[in-house]
MMTF fields as JSON, N, C-alpha, C and O atoms, coordinates in Angstrom:
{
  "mmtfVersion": "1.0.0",
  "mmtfProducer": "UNKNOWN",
  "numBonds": 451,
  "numAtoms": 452,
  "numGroups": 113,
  "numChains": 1,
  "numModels": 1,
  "chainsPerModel": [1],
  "groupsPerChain": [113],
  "chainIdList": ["A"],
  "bondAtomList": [4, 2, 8, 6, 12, 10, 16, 14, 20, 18, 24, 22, 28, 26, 32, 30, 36, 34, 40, 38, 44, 42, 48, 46, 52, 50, 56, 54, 60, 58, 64, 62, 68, 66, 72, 70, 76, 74, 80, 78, 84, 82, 88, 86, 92, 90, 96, 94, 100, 98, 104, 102, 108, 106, 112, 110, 116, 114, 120, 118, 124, 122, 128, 126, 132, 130, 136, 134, 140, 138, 144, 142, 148, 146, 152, 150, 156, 154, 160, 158, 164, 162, 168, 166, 172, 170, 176, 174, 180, 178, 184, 182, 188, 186, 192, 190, 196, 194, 200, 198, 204, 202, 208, 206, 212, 210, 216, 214, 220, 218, 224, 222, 228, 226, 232, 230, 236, 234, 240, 238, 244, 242, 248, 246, 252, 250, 256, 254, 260, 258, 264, 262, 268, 266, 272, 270, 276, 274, 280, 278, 284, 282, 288, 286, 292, 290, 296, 294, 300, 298, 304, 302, 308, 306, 312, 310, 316, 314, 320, 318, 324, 322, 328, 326, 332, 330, 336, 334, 340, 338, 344, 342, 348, 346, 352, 350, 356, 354, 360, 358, 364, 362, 368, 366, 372, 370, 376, 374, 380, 378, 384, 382, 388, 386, 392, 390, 396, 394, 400, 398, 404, 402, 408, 406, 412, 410, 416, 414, 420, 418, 424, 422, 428, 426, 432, 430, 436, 434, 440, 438, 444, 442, 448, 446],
  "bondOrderList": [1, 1, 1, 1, 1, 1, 1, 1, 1, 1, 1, 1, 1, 1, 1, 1, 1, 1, 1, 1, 1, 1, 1, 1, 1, 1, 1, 1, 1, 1, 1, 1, 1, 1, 1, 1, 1, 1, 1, 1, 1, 1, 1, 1, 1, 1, 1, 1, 1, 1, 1, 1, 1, 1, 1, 1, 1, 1, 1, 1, 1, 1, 1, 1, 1, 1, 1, 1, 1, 1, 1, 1, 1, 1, 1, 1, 1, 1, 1, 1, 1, 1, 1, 1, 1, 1, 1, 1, 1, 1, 1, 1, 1, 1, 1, 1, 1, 1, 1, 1, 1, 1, 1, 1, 1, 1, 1, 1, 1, 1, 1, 1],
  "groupList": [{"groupName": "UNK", "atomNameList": ["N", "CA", "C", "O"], "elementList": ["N", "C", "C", "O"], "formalChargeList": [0, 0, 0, 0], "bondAtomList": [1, 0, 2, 1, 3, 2], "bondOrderList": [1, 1, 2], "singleLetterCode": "X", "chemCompType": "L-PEPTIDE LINKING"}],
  "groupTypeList": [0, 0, 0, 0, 0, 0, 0, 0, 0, 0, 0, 0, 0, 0, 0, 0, 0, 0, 0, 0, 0, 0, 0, 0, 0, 0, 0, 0, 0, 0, 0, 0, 0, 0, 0, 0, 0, 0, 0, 0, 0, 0, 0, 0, 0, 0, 0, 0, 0, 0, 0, 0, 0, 0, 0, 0, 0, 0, 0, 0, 0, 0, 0, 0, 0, 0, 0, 0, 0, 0, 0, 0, 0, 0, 0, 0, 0, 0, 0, 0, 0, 0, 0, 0, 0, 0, 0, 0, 0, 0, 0, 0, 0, 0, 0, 0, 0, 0, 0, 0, 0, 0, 0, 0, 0, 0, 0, 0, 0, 0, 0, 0, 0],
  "groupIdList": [1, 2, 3, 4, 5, 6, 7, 8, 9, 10, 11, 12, 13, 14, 15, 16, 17, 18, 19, 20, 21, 22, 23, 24, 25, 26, 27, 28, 29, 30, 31, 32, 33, 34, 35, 36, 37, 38, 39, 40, 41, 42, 43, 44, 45, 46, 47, 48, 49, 50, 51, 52, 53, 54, 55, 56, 57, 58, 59, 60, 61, 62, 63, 64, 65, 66, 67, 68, 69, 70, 71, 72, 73, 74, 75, 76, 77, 78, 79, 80, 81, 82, 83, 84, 85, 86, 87, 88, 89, 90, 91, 92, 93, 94, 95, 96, 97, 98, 99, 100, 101, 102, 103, 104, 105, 106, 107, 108, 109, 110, 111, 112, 113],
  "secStructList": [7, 7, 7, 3, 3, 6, 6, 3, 3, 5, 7, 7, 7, 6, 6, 6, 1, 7, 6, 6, 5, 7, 7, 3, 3, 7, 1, 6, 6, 7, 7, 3, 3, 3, 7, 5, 7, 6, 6, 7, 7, 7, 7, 3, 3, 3, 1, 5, 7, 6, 6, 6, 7, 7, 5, 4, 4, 4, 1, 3, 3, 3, 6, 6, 3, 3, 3, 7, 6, 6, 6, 7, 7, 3, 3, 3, 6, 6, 6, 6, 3, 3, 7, 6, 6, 7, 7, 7, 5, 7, 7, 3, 3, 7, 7, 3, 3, 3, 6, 6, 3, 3, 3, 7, 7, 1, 1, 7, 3, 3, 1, 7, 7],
  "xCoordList": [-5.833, -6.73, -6.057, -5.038, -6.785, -6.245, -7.131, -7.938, -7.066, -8.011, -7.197, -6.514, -7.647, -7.048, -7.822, -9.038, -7.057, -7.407, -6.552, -5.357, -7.003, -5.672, -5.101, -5.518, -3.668, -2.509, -1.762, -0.745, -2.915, -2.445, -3.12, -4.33, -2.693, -3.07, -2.821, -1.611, -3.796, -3.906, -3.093, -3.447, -2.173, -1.442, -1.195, -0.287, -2.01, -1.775, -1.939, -2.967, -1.306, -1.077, 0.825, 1.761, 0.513, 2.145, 2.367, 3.477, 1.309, 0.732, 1.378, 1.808, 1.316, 1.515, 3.008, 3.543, 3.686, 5.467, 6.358, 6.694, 6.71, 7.783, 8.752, 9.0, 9.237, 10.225, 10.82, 10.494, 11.867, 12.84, 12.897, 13.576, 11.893, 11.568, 10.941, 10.868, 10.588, 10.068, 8.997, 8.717, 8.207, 6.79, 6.693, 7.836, 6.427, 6.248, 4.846, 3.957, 4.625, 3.863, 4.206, 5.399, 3.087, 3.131, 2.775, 1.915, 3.541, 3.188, 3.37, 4.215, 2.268, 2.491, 3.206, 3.165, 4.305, 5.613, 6.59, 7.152, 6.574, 7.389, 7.582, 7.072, 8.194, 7.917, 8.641, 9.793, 7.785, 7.942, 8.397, 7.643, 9.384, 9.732, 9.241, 9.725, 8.528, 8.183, 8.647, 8.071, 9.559, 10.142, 9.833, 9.158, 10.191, 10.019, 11.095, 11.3, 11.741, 12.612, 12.256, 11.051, 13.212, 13.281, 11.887, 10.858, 12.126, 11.517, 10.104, 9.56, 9.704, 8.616, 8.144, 7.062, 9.64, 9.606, 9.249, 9.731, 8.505, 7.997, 8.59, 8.446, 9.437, 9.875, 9.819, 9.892, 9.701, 9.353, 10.706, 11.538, 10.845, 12.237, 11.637, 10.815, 11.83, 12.017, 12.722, 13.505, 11.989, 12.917, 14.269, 14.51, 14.971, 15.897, 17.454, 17.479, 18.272, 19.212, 20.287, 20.49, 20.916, 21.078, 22.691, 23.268, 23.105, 24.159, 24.01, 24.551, 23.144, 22.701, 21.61, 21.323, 20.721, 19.366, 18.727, 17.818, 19.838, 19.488, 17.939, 17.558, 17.33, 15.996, 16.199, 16.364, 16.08, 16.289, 15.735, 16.251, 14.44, 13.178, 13.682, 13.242, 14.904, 15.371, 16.383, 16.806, 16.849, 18.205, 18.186, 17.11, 18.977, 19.252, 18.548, 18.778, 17.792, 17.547, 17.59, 17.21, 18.414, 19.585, 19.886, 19.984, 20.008, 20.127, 19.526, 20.352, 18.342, 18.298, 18.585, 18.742, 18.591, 19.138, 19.095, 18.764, 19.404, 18.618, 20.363, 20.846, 20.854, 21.893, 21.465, 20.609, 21.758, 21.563, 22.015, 23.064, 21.247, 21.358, 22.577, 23.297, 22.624, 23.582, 25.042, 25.896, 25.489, 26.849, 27.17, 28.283, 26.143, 26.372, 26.44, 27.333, 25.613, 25.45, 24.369, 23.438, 25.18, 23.518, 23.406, 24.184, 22.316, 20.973, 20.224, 19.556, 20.451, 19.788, 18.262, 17.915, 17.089, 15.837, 15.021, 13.899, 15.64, 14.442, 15.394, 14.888, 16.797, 16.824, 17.215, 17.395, 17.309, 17.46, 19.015, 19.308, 19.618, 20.887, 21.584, 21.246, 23.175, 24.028, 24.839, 25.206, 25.304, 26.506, 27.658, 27.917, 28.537, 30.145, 30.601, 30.1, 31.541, 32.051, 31.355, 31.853, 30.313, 29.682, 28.241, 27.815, 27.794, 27.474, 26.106, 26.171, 25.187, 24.161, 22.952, 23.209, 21.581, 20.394, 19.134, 19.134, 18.064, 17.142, 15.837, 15.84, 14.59, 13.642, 13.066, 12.932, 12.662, 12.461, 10.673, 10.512, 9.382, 8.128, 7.772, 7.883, 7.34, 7.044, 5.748, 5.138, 5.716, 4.788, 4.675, 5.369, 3.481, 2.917, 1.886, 1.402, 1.753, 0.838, -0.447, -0.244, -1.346, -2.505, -3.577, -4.482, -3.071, -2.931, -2.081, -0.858, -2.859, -1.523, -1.998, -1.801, -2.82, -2.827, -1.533, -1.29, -0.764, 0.315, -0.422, -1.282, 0.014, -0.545, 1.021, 2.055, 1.031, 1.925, 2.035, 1.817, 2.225, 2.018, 2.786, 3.996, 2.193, 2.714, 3.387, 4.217, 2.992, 3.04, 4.226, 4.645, 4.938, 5.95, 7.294, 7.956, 7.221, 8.296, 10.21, 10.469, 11.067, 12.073, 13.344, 13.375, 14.158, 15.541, 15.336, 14.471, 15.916, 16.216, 17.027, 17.756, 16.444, 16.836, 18.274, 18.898],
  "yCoordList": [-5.261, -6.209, -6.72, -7.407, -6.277, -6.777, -7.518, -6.943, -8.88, -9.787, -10.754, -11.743, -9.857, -10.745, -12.177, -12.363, -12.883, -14.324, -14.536, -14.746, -14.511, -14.806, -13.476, -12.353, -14.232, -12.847, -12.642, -12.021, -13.627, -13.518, -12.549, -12.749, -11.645, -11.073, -11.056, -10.99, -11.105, -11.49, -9.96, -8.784, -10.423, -9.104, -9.633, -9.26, -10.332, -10.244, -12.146, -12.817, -12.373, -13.832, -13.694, -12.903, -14.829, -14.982, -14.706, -14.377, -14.819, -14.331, -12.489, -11.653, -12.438, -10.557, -10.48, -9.43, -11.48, -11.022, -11.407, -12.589, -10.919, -12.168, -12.647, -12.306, -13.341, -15.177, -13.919, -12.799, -14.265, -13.299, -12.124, -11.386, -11.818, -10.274, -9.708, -10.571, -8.893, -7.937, -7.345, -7.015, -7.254, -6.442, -5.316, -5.546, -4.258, -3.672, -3.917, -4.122, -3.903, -3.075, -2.425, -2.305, -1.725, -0.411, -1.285, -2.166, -0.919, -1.631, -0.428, -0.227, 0.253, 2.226, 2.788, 3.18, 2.934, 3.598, 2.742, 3.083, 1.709, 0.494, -0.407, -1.511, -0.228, -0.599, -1.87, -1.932, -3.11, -4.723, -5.132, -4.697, -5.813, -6.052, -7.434, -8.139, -8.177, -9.552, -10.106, -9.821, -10.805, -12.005, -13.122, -14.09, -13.017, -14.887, -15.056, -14.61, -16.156, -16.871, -17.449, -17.664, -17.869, -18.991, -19.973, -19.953, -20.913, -21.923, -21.212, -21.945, -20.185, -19.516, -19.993, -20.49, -19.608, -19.148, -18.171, -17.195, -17.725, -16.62, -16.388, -17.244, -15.148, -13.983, -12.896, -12.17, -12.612, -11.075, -10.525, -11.321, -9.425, -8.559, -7.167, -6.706, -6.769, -4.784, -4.936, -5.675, -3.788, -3.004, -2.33, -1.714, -2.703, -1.92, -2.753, -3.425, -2.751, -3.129, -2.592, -1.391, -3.742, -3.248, -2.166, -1.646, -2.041, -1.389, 0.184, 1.016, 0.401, 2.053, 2.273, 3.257, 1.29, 1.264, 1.552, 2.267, 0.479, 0.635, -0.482, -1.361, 0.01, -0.506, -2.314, -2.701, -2.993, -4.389, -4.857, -5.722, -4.24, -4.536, -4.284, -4.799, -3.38, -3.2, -4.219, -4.267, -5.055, -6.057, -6.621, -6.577, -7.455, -8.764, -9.957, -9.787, -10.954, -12.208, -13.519, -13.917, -13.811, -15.258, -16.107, -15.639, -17.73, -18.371, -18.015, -18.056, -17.704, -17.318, -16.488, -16.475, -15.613, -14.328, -13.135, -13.184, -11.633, -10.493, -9.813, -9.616, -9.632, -8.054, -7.14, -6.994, -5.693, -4.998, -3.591, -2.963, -3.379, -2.327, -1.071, -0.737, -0.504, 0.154, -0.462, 0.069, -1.208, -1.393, -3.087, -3.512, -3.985, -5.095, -6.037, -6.874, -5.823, -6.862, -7.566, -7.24, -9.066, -9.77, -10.702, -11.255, -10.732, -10.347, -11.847, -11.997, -13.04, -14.013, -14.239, -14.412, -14.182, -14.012, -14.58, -14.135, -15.979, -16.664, -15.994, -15.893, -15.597, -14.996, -13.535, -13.04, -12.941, -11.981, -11.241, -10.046, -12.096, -11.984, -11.556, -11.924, -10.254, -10.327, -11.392, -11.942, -11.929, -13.157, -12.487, -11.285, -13.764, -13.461, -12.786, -13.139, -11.776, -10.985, -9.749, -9.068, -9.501, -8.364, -8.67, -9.816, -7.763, -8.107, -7.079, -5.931, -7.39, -6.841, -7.91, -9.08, -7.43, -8.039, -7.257, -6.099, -7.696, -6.88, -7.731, -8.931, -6.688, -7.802, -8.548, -8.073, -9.759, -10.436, -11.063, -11.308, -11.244, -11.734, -13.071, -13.437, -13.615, -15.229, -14.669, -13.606, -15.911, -15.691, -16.99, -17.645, -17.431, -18.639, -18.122, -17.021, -19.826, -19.607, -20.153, -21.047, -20.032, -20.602, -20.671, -19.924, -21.684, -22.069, -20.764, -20.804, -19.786, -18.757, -17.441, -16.505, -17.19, -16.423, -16.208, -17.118, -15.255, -14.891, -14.218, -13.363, -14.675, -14.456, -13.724, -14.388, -12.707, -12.522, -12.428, -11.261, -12.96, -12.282, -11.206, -11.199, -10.339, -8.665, -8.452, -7.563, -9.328, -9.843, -10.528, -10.586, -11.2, -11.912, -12.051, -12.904, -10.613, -10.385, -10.616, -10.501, -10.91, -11.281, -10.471, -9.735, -10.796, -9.599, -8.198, -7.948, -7.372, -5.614, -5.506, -6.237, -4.132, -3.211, -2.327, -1.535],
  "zCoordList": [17.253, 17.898, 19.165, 19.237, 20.101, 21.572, 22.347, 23.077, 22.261, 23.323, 24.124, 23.856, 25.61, 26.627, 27.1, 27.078, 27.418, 27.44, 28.708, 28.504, 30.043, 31.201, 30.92, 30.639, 31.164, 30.577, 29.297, 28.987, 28.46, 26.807, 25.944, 25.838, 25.362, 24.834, 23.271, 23.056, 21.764, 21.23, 20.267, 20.359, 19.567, 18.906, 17.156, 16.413, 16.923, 15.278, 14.44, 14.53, 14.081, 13.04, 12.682, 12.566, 12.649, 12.021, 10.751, 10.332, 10.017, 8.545, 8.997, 8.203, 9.6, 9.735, 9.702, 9.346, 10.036, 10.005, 9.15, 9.215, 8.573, 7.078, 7.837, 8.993, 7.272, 7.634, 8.054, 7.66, 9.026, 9.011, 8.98, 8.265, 10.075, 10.047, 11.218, 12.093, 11.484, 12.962, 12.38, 11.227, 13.931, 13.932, 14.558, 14.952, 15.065, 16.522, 16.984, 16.158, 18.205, 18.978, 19.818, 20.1, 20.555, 21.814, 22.876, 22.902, 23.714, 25.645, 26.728, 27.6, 26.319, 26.802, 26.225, 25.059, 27.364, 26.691, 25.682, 24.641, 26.277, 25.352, 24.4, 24.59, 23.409, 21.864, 22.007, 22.436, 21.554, 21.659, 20.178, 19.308, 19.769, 18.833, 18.526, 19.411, 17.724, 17.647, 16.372, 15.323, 16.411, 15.567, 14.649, 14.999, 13.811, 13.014, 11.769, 10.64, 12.885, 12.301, 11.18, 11.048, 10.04, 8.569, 8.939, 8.265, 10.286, 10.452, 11.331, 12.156, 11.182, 11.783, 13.205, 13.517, 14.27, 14.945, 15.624, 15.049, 16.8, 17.174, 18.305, 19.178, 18.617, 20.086, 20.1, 19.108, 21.041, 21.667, 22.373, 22.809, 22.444, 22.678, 23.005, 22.213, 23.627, 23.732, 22.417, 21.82, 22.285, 21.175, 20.56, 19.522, 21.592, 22.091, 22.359, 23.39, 21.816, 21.722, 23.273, 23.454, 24.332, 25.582, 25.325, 26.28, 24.049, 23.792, 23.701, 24.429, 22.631, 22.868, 22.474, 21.792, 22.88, 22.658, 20.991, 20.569, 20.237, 18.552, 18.415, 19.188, 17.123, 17.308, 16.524, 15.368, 17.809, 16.813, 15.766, 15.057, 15.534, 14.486, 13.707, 12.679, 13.523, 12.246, 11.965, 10.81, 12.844, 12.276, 11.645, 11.05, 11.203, 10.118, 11.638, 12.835, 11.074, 12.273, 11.093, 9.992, 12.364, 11.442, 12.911, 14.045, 12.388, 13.536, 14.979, 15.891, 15.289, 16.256, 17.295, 18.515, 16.057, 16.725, 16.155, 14.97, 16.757, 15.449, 15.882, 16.997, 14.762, 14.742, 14.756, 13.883, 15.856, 15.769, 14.758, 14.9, 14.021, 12.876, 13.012, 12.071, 14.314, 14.506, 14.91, 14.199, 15.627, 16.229, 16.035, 16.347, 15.515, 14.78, 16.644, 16.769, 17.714, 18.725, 17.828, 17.092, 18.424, 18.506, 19.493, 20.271, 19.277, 20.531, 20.191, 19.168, 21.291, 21.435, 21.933, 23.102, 20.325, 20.687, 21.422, 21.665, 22.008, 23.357, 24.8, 25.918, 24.481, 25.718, 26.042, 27.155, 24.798, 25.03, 25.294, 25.305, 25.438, 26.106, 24.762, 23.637, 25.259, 23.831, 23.672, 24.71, 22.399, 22.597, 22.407, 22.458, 22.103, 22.252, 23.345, 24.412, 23.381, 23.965, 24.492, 25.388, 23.978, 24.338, 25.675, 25.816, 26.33, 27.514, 27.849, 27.41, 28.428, 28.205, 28.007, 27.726, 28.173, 27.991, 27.732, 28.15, 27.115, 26.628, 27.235, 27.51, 27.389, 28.223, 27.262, 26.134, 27.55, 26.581, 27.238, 28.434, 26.068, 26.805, 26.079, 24.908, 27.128, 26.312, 25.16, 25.046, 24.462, 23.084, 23.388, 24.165, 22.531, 22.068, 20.842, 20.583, 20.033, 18.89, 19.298, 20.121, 19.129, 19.123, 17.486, 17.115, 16.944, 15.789, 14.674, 14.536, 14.032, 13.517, 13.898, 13.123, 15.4, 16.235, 17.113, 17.905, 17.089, 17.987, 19.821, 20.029, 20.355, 21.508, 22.674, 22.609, 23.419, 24.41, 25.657, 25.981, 26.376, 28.113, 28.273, 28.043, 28.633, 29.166, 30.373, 30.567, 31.215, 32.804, 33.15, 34.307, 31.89, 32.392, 31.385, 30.793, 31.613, 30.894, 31.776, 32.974, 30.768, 31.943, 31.273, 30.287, 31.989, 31.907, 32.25, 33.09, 31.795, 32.372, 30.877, 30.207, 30.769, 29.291, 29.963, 29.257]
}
């Protein structure tokens, strides 16, 4: 279900993602990973981990943040950015809820994969 509203486009319910867990969608070529934290939080990420492009949807997401499944980065989900010592960024797209409609802008997405 895709209804644009502006540059929001309507991609599911929060009902669709478990606590602590990832969704995909398709953005053409580009697979969007969408988030929800313990406290049902909602972010958006590429899919793609900026280390060797491991799929984050598959990580552990804890504190605000998802490990990546292959090489153990993690990957700060409102910015996208890796922490600690490791270096790198993944694009990251704003989300909002509109009651437990998940909504994304496509348009304004930020960082470089």
């Amino acid at each position: 279900m895709n209804v644009m509203t502006q540059n929001w486009c309507s991609i599911g319910t929060i009902d669709d993602i478990p606590r602590r867990g990832a969704r995909c969608v398709k953005h053409g070529e580009m697979t969007i990973a969408i988030f929800r934290t313990a406290d049902d939080q909602i972010f958006a990420l590429e899919d793609k981990c900026p280390h060797k492009n491991g799929p984050l949807s598959q990580g552990i997401v804890h504190d605000g943040c998802v490990t990546c499944p292959l090489h153990n980065w993690v990957i700060s989900l409102e910015s996208g950015q890796a922490q600690g010592a490791d270096e790198g960024k993944t694009m990251v797209f704003p989300i909002k809820l509109d009651e437990k409609t998940i909504l994304i802008d496509l348009s304004k997405s930020s960082g470089t994969s």
